[in-house]
Residue frames as qw, qx, qy, qz and C-alpha x, y, z in Angstrom:
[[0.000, 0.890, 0.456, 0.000, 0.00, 0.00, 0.00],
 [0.470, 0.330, -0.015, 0.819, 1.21, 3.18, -0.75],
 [0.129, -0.537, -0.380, 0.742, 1.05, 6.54, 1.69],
 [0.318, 0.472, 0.450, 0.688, -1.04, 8.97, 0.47],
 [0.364, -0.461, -0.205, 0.783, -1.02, 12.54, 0.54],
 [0.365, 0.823, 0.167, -0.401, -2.68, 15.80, -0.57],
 [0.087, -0.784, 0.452, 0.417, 0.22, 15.98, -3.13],
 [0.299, -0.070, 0.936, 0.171, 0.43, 12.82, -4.12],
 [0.404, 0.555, 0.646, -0.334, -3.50, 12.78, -4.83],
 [0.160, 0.732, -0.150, -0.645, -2.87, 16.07, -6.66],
 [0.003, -0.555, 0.745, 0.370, -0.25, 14.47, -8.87],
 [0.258, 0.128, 0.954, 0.087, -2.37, 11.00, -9.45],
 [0.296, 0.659, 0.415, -0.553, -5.28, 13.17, -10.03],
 [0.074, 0.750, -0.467, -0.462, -3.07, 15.46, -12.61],
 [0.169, -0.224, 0.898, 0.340, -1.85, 11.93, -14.44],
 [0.294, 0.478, 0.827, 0.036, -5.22, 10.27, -14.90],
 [0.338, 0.848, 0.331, -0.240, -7.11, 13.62, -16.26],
 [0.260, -0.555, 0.449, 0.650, -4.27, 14.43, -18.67],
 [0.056, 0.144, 0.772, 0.617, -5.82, 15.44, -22.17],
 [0.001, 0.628, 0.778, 0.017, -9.15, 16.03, -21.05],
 [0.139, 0.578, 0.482, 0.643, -11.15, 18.86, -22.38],
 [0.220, -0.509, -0.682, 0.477, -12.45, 21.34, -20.17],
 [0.604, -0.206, 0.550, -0.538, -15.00, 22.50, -18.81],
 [0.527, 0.075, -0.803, -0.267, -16.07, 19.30, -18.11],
 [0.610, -0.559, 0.064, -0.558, -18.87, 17.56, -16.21],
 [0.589, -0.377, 0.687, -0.195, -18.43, 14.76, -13.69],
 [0.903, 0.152, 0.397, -0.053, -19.56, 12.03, -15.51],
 [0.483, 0.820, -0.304, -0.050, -17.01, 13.49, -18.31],
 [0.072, -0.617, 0.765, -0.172, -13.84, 13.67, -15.59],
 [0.657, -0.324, 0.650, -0.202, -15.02, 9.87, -14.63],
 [0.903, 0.419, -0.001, -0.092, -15.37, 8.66, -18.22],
 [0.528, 0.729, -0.432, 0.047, -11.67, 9.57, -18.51],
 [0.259, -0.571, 0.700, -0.342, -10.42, 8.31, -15.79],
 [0.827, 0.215, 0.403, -0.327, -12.16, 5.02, -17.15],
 [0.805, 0.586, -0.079, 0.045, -10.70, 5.07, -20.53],
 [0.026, 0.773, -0.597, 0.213, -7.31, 5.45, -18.51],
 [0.796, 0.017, -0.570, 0.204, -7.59, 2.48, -16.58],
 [0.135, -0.548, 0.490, -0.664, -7.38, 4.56, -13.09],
 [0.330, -0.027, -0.903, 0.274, -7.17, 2.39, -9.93],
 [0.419, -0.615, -0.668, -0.023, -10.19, 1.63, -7.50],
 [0.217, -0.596, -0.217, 0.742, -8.91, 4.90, -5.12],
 [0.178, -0.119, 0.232, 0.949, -8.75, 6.92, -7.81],
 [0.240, -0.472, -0.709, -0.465, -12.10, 5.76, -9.45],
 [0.379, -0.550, -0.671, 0.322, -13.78, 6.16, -6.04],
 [0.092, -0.351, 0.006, 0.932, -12.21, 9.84, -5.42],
 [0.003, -0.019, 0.468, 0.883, -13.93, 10.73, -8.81],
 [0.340, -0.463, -0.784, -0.237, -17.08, 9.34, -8.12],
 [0.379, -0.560, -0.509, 0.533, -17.35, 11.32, -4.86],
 [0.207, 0.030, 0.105, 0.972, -17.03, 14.61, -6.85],
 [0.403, 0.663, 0.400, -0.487, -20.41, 16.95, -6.43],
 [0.504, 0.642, 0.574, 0.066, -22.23, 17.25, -9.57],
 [0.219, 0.872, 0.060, -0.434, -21.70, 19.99, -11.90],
 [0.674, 0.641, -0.077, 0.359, -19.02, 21.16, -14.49],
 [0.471, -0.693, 0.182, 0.515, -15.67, 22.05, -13.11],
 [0.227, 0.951, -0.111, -0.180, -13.24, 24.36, -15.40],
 [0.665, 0.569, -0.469, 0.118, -10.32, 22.77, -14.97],
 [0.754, -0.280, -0.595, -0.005, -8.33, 20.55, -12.69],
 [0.040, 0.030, -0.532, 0.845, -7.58, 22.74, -9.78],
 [0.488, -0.275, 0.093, -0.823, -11.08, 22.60, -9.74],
 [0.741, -0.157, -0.594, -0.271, -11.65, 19.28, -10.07],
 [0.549, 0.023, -0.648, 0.528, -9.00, 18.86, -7.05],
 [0.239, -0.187, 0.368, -0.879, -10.42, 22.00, -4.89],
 [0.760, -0.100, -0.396, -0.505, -14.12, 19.45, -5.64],
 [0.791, -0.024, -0.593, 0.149, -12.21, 16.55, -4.16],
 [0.674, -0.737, -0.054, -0.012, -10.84, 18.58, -1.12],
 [0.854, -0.059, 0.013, 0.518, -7.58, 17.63, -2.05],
 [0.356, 0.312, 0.103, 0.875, -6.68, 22.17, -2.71],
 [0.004, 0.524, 0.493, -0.694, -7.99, 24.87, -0.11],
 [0.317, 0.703, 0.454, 0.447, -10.35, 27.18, -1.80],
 [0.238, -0.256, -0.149, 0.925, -8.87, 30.85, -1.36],
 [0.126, 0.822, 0.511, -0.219, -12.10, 33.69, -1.59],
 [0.067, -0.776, 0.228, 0.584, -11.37, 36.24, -3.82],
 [0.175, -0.472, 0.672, 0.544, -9.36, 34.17, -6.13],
 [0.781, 0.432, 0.152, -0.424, -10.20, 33.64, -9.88],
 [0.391, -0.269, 0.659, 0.584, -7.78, 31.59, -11.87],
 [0.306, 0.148, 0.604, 0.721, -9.32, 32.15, -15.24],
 [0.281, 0.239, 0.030, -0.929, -11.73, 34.98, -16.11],
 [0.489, 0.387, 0.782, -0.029, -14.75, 33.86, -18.12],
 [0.572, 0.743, 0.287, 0.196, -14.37, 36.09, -21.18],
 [0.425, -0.557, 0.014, 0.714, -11.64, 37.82, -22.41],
 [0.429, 0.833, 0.348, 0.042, -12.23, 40.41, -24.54],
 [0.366, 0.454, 0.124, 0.803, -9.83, 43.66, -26.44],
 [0.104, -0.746, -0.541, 0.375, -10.80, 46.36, -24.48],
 [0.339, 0.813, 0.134, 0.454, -10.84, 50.03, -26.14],
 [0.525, 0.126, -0.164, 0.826, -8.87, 52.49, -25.37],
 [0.074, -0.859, -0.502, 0.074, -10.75, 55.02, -23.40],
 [0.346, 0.490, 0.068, 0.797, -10.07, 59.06, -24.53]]
């Protein structure tokens, strides 16, 4: 049996969802982790995620518990746009 650790998780997490599209819903993040071939902890972990769509995997991992969630903070806007130059 191996020790595991928030890090570790991270990092097994990080391996199995490599390639995968995002956003993306749950059943999405568990298909892949299916077509990977991810072990019974991992499978489980995924399965335990709340419903929804998650952006990308710091979310998936903040979902899982396994990454604190910090108020305030946005890691990716949700449109970026040109803005004008104002005169």
């Amino acid at each position: 049996m191996y020790r595991r650790t928030n890090r570790a998780d991270v990092a097994r997490i990080g391996q199995v969802l490599a390639g995968m599209a995002y956003p993306a819903a749950k059943w999405q993040i568990v298909a892949q982790a299916d077509h990977y071939g991810a072990d019974a902890v991992t499978t489980a972990q995924l399965w335990s995620l709340p419903s929804g769509t998650y952006r990308d995997l710091a979310a998936v991992c903040v979902g899982l518990g396994l990454l604190p969630v910090r108020p305030g903070f946005r890691q990716q806007p949700e449109i970026q746009s040109a803005g004008r130059d104002r005169r």
